[in-house]
PDB file of N, CA, C and O in Angstrom:
ATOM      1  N   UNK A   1     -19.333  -4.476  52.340  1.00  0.00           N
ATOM      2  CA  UNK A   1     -18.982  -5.807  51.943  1.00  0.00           C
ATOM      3  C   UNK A   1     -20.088  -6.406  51.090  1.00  0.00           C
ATOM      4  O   UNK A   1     -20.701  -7.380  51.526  1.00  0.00           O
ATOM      5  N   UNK A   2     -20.413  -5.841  49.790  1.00  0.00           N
ATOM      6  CA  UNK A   2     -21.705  -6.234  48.858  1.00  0.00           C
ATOM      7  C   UNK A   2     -21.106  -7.870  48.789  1.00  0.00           C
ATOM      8  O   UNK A   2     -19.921  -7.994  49.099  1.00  0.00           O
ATOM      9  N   UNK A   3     -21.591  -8.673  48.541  1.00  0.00           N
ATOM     10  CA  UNK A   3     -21.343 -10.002  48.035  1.00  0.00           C
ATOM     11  C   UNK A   3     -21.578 -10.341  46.784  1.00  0.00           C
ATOM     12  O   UNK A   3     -22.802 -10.317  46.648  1.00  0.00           O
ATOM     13  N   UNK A   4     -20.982 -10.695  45.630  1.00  0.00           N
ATOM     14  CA  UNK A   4     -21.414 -10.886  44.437  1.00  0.00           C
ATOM     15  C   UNK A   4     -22.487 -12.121  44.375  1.00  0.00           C
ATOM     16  O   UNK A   4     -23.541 -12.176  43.743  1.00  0.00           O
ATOM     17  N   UNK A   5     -22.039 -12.842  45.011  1.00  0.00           N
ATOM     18  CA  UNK A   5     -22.857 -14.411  44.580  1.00  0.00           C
ATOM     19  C   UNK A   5     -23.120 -14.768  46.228  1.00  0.00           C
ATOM     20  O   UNK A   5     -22.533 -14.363  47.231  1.00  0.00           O
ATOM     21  N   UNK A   6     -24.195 -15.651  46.068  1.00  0.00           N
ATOM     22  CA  UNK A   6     -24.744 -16.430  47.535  1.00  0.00           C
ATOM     23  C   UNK A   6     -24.005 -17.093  47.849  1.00  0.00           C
ATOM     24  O   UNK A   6     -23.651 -17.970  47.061  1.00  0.00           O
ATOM     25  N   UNK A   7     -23.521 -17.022  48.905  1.00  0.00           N
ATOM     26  CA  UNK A   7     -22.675 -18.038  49.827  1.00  0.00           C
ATOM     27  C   UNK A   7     -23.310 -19.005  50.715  1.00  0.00           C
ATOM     28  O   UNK A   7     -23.827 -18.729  51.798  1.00  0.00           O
ATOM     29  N   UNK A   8     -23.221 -20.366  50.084  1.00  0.00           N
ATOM     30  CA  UNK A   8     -23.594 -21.712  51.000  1.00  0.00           C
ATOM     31  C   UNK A   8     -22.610 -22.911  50.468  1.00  0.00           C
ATOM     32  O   UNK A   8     -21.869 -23.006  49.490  1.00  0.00           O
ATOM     33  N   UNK A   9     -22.917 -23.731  51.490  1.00  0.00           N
ATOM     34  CA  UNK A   9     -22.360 -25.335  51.103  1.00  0.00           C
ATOM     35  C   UNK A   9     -22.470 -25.728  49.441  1.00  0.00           C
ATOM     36  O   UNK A   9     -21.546 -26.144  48.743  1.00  0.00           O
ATOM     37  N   UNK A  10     -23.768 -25.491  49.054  1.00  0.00           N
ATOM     38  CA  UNK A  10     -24.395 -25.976  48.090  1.00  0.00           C
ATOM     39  C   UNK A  10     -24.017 -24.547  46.717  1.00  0.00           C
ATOM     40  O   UNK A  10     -24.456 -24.579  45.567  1.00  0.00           O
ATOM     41  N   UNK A  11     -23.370 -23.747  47.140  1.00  0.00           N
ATOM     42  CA  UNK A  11     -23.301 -22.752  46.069  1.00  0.00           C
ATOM     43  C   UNK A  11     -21.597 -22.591  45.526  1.00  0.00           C
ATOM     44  O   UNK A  11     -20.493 -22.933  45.951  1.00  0.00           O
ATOM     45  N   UNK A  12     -22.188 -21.805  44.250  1.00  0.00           N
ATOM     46  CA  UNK A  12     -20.801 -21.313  43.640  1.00  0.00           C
ATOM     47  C   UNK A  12     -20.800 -20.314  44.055  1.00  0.00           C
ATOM     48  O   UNK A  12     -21.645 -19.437  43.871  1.00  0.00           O
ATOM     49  N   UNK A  13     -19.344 -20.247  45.025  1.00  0.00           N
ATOM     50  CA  UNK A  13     -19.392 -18.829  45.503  1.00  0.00           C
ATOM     51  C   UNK A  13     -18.137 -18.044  44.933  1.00  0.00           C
ATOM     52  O   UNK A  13     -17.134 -18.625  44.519  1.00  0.00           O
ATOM     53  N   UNK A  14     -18.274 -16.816  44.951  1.00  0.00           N
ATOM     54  CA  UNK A  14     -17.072 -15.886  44.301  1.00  0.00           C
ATOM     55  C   UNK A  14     -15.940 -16.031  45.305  1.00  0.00           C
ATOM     56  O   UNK A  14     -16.075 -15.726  46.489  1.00  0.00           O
ATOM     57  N   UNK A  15     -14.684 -16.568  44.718  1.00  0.00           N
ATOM     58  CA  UNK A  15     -13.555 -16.554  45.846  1.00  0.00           C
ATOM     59  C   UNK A  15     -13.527 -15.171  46.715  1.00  0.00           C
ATOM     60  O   UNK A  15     -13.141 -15.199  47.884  1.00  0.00           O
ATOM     61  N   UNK A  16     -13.969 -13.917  46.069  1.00  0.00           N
ATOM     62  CA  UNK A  16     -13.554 -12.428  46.925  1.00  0.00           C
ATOM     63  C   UNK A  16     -14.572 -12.578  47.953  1.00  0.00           C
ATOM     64  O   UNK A  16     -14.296 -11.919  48.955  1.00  0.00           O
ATOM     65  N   UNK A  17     -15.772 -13.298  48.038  1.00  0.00           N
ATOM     66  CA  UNK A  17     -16.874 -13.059  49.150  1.00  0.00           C
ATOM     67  C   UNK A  17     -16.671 -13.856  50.054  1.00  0.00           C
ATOM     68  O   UNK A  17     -17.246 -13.797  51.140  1.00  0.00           O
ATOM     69  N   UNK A  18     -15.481 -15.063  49.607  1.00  0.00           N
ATOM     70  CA  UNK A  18     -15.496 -15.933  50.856  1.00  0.00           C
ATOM     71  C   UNK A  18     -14.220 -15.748  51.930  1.00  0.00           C
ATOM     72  O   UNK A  18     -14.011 -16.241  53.038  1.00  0.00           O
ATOM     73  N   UNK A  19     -13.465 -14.816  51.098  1.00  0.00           N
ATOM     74  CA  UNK A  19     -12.270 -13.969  51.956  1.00  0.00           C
ATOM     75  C   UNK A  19     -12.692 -12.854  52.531  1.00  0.00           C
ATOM     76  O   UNK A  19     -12.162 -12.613  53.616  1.00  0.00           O
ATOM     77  N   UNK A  20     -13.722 -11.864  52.027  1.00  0.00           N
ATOM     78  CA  UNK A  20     -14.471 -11.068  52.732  1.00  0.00           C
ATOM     79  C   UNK A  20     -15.218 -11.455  53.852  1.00  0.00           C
ATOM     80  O   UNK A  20     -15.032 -10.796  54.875  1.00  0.00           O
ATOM     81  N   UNK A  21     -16.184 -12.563  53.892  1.00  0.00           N
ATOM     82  CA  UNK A  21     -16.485 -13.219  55.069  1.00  0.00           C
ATOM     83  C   UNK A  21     -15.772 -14.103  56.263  1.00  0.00           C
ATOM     84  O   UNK A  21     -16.130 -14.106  57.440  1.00  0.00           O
ATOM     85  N   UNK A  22     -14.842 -14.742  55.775  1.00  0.00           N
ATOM     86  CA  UNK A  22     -14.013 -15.366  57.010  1.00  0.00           C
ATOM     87  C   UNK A  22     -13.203 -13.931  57.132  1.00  0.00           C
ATOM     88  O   UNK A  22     -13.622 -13.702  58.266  1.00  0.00           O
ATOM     89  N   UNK A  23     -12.545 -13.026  56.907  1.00  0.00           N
ATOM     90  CA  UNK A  23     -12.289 -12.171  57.556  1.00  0.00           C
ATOM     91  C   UNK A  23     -12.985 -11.178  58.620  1.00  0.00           C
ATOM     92  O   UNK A  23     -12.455 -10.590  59.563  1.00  0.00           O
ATOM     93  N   UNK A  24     -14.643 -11.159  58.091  1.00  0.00           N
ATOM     94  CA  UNK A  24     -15.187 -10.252  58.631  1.00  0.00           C
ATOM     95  C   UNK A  24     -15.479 -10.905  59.948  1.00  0.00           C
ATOM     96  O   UNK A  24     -15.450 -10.224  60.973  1.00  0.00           O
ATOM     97  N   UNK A  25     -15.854 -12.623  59.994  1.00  0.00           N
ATOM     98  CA  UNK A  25     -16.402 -13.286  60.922  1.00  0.00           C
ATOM     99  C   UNK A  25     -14.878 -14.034  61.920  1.00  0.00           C
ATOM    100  O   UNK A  25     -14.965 -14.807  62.874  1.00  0.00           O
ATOM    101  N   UNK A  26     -13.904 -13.612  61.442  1.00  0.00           N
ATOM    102  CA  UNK A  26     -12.362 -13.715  61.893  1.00  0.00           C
ATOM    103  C   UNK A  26     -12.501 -12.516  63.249  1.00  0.00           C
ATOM    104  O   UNK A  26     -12.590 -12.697  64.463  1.00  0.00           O
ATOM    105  N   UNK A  27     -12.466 -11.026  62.266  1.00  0.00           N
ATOM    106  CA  UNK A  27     -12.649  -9.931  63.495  1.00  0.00           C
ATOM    107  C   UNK A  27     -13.592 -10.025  64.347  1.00  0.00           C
ATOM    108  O   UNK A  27     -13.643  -9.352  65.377  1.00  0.00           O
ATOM    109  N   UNK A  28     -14.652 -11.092  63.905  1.00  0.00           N
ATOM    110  CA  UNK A  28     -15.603 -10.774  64.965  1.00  0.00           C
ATOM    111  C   UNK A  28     -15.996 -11.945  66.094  1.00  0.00           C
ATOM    112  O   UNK A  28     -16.941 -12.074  66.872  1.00  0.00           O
ATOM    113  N   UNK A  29     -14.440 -12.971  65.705  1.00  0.00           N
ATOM    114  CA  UNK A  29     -14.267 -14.240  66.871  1.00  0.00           C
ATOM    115  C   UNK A  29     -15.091 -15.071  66.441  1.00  0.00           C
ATOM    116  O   UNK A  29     -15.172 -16.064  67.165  1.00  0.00           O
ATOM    117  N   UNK A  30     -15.833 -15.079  65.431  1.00  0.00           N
ATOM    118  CA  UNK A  30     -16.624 -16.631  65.210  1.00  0.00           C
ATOM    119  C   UNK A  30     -16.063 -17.641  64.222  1.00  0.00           C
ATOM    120  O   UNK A  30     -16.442 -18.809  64.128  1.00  0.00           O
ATOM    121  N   UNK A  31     -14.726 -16.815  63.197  1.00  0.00           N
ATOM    122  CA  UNK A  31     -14.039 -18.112  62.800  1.00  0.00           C
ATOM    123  C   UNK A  31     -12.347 -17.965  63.186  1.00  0.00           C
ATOM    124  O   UNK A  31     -11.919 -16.926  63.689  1.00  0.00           O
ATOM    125  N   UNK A  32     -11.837 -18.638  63.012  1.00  0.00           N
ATOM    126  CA  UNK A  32     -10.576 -18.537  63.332  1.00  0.00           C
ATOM    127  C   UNK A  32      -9.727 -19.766  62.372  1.00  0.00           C
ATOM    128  O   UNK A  32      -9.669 -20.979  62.571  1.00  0.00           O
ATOM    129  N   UNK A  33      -9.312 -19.207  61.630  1.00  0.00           N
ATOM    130  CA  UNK A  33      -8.454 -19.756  60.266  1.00  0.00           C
ATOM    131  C   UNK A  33      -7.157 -20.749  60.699  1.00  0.00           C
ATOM    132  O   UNK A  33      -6.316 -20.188  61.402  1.00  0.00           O
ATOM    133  N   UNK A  34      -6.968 -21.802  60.445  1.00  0.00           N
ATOM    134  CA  UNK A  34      -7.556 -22.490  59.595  1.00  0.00           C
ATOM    135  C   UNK A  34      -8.437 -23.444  59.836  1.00  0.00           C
ATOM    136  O   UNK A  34      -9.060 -24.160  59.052  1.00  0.00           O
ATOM    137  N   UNK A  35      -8.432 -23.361  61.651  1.00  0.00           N
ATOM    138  CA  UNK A  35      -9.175 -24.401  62.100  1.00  0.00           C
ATOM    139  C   UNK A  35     -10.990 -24.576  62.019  1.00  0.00           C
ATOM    140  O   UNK A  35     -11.463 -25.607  62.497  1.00  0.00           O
ATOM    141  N   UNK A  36     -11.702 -23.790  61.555  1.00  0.00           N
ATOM    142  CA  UNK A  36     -12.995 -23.289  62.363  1.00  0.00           C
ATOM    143  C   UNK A  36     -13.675 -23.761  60.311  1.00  0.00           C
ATOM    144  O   UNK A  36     -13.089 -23.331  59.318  1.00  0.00           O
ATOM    145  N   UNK A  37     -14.476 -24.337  60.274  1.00  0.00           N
ATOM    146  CA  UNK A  37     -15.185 -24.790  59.036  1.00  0.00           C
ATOM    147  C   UNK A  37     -15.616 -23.581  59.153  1.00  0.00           C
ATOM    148  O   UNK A  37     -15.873 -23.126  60.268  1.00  0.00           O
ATOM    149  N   UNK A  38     -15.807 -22.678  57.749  1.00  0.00           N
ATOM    150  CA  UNK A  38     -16.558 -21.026  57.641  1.00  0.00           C
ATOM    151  C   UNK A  38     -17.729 -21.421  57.891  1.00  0.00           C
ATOM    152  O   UNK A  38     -18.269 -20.806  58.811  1.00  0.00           O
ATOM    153  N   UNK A  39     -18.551 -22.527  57.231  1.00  0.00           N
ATOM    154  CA  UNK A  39     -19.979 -22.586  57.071  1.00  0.00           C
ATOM    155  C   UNK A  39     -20.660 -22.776  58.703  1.00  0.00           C
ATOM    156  O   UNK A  39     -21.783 -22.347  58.967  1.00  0.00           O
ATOM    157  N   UNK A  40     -19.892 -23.398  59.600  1.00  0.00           N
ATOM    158  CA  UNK A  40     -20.030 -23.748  60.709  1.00  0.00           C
ATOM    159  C   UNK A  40     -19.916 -22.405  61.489  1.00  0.00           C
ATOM    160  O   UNK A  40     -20.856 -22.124  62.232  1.00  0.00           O
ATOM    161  N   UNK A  41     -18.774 -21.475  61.390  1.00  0.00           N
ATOM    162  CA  UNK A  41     -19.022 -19.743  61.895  1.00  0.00           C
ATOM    163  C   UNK A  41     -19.873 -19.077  61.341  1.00  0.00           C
ATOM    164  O   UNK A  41     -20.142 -18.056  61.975  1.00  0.00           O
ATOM    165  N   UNK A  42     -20.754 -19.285  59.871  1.00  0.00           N
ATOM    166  CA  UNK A  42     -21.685 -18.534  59.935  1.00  0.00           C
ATOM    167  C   UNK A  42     -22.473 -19.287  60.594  1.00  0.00           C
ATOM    168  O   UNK A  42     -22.850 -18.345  61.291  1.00  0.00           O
ATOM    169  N   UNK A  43     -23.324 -20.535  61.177  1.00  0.00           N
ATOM    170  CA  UNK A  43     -24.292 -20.709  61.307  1.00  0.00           C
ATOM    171  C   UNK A  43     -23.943 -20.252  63.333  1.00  0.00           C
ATOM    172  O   UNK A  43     -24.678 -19.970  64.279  1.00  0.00           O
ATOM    173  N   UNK A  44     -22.990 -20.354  63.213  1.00  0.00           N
ATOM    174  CA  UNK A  44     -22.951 -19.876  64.691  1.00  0.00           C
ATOM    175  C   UNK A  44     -23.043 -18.335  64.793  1.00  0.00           C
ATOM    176  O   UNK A  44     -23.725 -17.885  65.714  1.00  0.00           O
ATOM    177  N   UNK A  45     -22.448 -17.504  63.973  1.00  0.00           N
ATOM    178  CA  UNK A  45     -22.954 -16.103  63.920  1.00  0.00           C
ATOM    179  C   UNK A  45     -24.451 -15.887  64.166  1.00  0.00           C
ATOM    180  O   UNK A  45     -25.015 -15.289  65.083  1.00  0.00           O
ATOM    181  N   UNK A  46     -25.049 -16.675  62.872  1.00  0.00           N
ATOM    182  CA  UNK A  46     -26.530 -16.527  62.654  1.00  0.00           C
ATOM    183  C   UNK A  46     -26.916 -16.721  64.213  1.00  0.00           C
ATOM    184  O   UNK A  46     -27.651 -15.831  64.640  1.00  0.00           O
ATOM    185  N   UNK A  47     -26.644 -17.477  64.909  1.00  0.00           N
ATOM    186  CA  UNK A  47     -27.647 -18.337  65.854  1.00  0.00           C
ATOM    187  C   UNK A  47     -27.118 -16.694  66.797  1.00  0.00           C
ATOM    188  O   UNK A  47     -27.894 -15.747  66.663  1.00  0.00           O
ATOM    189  N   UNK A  48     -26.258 -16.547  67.391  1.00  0.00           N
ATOM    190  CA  UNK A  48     -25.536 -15.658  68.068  1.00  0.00           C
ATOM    191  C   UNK A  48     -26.056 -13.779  67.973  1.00  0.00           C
ATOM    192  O   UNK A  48     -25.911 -12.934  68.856  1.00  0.00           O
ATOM    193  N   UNK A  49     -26.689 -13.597  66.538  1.00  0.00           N
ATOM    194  CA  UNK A  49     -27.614 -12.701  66.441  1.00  0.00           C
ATOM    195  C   UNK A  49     -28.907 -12.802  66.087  1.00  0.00           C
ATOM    196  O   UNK A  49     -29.434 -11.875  65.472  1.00  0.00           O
ATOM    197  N   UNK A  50     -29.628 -13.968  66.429  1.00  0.00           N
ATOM    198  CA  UNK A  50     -30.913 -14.360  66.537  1.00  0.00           C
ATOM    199  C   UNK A  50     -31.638 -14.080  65.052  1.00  0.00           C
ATOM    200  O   UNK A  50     -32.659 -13.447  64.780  1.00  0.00           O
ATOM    201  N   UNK A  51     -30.636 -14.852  64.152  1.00  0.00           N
ATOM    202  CA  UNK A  51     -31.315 -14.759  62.257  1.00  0.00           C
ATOM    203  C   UNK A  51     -31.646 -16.457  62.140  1.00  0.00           C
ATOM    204  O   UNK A  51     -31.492 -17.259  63.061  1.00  0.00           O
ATOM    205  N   UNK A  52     -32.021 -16.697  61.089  1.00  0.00           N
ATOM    206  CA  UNK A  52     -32.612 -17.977  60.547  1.00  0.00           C
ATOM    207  C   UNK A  52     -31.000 -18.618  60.554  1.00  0.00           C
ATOM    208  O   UNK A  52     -30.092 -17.968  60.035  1.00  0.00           O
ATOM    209  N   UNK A  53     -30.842 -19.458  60.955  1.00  0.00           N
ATOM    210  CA  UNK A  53     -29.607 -20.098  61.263  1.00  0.00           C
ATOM    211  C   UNK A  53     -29.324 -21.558  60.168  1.00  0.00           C
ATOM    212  O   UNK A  53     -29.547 -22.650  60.690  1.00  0.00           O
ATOM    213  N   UNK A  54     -28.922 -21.544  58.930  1.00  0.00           N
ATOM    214  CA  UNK A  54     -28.825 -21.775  57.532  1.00  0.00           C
ATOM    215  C   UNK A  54     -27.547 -22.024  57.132  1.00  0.00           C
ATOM    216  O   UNK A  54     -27.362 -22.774  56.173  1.00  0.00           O
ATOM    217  N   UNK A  55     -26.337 -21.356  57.896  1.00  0.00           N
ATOM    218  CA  UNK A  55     -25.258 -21.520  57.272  1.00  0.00           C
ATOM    219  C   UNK A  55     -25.134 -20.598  55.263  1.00  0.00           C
ATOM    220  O   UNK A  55     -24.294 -20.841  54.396  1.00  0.00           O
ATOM    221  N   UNK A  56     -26.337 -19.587  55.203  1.00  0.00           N
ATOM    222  CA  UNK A  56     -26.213 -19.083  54.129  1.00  0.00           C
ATOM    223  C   UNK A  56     -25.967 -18.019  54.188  1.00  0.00           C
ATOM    224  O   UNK A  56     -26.008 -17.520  55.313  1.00  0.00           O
ATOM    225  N   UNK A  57     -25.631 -17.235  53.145  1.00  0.00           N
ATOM    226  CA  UNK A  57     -25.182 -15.527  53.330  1.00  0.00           C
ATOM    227  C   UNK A  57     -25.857 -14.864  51.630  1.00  0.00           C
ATOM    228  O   UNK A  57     -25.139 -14.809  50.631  1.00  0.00           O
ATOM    229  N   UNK A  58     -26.991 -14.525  51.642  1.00  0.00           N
ATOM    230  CA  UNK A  58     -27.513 -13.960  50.511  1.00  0.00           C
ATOM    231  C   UNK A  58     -26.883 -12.486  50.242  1.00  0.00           C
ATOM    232  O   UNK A  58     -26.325 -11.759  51.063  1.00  0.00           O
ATOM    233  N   UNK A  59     -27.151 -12.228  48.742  1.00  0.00           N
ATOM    234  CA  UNK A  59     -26.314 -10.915  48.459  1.00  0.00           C
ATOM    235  C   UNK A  59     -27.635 -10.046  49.611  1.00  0.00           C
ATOM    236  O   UNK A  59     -28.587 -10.653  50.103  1.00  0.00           O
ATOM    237  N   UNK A  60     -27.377  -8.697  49.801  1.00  0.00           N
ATOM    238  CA  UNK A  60     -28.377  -7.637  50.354  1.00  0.00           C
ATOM    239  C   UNK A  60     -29.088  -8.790  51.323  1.00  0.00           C
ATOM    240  O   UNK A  60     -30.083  -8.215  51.762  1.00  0.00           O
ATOM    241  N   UNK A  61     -29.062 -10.002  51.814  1.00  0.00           N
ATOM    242  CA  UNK A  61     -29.866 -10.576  52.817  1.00  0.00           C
ATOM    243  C   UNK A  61     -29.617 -10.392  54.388  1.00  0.00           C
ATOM    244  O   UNK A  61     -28.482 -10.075  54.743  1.00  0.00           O
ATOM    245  N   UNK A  62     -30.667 -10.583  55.391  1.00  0.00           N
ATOM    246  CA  UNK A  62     -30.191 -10.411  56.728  1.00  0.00           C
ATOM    247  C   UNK A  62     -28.781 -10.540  57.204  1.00  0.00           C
ATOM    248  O   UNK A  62     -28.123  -9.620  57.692  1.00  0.00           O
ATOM    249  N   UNK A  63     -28.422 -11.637  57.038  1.00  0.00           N
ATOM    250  CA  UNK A  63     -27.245 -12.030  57.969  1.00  0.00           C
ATOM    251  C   UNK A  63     -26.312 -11.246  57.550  1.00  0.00           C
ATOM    252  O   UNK A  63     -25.781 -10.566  58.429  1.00  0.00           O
ATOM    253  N   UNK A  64     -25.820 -11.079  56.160  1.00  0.00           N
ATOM    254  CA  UNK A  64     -25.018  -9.819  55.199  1.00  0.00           C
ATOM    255  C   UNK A  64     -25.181  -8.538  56.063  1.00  0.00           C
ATOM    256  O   UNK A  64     -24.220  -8.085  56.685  1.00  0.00           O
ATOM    257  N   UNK A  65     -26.276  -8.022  56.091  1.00  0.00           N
ATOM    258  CA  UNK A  65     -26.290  -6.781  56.747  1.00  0.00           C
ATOM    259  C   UNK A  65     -26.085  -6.785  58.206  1.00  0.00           C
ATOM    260  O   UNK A  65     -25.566  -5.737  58.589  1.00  0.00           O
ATOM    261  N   UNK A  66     -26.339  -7.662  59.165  1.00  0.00           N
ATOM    262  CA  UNK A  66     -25.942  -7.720  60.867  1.00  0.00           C
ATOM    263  C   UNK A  66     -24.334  -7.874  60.816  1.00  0.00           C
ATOM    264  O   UNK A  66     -23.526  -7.502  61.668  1.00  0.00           O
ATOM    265  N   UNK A  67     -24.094  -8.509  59.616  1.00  0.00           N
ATOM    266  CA  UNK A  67     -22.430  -9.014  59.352  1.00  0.00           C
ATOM    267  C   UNK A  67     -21.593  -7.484  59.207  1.00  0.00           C
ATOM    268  O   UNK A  67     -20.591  -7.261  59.886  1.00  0.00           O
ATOM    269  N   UNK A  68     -21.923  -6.891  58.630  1.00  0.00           N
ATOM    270  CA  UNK A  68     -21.783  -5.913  58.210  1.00  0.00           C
ATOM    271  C   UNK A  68     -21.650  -4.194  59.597  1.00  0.00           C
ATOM    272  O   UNK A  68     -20.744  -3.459  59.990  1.00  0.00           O
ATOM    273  N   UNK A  69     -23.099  -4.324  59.832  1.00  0.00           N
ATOM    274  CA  UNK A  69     -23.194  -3.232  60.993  1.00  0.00           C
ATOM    275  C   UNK A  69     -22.679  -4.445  62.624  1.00  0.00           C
ATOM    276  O   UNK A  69     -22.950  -4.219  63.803  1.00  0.00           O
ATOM    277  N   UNK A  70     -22.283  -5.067  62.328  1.00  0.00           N
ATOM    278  CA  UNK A  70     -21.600  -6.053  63.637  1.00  0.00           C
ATOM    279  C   UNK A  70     -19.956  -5.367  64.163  1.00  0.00           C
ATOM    280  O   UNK A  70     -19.222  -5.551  65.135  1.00  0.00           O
ATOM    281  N   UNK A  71     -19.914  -4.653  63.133  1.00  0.00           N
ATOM    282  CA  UNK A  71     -18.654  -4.006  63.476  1.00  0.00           C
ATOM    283  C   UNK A  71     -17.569  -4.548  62.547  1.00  0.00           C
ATOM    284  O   UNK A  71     -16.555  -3.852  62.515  1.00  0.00           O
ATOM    285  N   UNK A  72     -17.569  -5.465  61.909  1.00  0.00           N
ATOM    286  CA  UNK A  72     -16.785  -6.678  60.891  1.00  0.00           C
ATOM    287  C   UNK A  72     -16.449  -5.567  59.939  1.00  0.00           C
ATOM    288  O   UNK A  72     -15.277  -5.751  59.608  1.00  0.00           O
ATOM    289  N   UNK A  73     -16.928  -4.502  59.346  1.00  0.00           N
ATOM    290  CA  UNK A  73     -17.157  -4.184  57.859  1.00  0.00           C
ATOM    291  C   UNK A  73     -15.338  -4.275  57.453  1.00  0.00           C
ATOM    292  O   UNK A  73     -14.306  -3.860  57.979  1.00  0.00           O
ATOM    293  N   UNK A  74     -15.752  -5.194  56.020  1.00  0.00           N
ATOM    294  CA  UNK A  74     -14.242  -5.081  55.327  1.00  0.00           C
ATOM    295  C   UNK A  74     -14.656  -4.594  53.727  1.00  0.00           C
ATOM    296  O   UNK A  74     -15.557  -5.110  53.066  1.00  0.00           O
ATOM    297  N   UNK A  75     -13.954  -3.705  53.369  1.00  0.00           N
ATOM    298  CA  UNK A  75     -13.872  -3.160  52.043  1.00  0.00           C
ATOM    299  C   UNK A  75     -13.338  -4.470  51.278  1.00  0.00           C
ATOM    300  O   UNK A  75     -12.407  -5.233  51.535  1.00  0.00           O
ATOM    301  N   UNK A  76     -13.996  -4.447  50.556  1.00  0.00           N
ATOM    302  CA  UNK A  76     -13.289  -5.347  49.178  1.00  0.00           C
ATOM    303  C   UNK A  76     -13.025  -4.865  47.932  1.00  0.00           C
ATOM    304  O   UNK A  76     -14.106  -4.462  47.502  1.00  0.00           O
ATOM    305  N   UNK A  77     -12.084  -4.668  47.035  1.00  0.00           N
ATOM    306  CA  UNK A  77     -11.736  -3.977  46.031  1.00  0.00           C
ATOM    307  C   UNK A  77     -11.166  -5.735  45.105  1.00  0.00           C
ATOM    308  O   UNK A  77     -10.275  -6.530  45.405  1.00  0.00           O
ATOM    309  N   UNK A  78     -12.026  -5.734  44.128  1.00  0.00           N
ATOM    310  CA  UNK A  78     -12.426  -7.180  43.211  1.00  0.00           C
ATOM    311  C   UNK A  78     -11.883  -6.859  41.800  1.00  0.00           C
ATOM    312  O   UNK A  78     -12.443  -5.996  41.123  1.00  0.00           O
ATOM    313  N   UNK A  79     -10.869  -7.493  41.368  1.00  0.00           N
ATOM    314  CA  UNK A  79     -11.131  -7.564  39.507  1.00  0.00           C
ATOM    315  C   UNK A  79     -10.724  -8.901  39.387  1.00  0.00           C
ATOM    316  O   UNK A  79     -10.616  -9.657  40.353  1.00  0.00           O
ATOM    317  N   UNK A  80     -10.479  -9.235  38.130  1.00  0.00           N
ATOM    318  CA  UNK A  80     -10.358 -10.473  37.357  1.00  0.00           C
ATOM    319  C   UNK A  80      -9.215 -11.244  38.511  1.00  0.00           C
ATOM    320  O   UNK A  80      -9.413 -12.316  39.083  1.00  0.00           O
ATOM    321  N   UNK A  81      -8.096 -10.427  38.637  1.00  0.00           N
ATOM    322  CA  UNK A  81      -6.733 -10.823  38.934  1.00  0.00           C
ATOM    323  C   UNK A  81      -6.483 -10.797  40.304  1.00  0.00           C
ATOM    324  O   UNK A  81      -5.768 -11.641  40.845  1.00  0.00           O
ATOM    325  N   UNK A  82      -7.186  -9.616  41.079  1.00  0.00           N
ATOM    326  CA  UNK A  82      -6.820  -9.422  42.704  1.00  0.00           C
ATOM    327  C   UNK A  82      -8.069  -8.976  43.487  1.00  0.00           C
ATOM    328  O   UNK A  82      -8.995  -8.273  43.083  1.00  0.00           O
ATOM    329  N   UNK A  83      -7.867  -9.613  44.855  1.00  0.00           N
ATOM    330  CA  UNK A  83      -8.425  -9.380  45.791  1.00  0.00           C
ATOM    331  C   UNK A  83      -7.884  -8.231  46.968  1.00  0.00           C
ATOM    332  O   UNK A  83      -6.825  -8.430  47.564  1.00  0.00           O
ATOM    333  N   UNK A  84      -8.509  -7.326  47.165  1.00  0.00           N
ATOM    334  CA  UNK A  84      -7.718  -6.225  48.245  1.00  0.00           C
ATOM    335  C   UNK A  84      -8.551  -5.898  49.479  1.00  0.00           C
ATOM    336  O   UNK A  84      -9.624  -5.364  49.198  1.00  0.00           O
ATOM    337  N   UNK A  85      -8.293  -6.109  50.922  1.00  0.00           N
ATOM    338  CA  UNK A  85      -9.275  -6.255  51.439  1.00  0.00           C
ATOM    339  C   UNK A  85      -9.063  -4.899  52.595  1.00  0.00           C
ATOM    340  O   UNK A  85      -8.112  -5.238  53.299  1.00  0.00           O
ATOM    341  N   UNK A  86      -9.340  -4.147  52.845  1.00  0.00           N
ATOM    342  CA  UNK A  86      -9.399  -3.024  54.085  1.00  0.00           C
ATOM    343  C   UNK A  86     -10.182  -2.961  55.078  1.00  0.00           C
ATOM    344  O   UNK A  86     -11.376  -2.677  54.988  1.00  0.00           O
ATOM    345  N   UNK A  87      -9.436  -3.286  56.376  1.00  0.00           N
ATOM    346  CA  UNK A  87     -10.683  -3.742  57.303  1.00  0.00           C
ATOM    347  C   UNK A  87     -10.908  -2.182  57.890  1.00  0.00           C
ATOM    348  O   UNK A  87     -10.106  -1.307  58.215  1.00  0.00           O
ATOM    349  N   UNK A  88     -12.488  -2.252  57.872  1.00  0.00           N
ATOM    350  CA  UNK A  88     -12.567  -0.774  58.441  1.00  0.00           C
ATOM    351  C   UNK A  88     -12.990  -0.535  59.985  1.00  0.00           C
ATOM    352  O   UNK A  88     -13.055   0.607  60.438  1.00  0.00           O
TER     353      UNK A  88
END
């Protein structure tokens, strides 16, 4: 699940990274669509695997990678037009 762009409150984020993440943090019970603010499940993820608790998600940064080996991993397949997501 590489992330193209940083994901925060304060950022432009790529629509494919923010469907990659509420899905990944969906399988892994910390958000639950549509009710659960994403930024609010990551900072509860963060806190929940003992990372800097920010509500941010850097490309290659900590929380990305615990997100990742947490058991979450979702393939993302990205172009101009579609998003395709394979949860693995």
């Amino acid at each position: 699940m590489p992330l193209l762009r940083k994901l925060a409150v304060n950022a432009n984020a790529h629509p494919a990274d923010v469907v990659a993440v509420k899905t990944a943090l969906c399988n892994l019970g910390f958000y639950i669509a549509p009710d659960w603010a994403l930024f609010d499940a990551i900072q509860e993820f963060q806190k929940a695997n003992g990372l800097n608790v920010d509500g941010v998600i850097e490309p290659g940064g900590k929380t990305q990678e615990v997100l990742e080996t947490a058991g979450a991993a979702v393939a993302v397949d990205r172009d101009d037009e579609n998003i395709t997501l394979q949860l693995r």
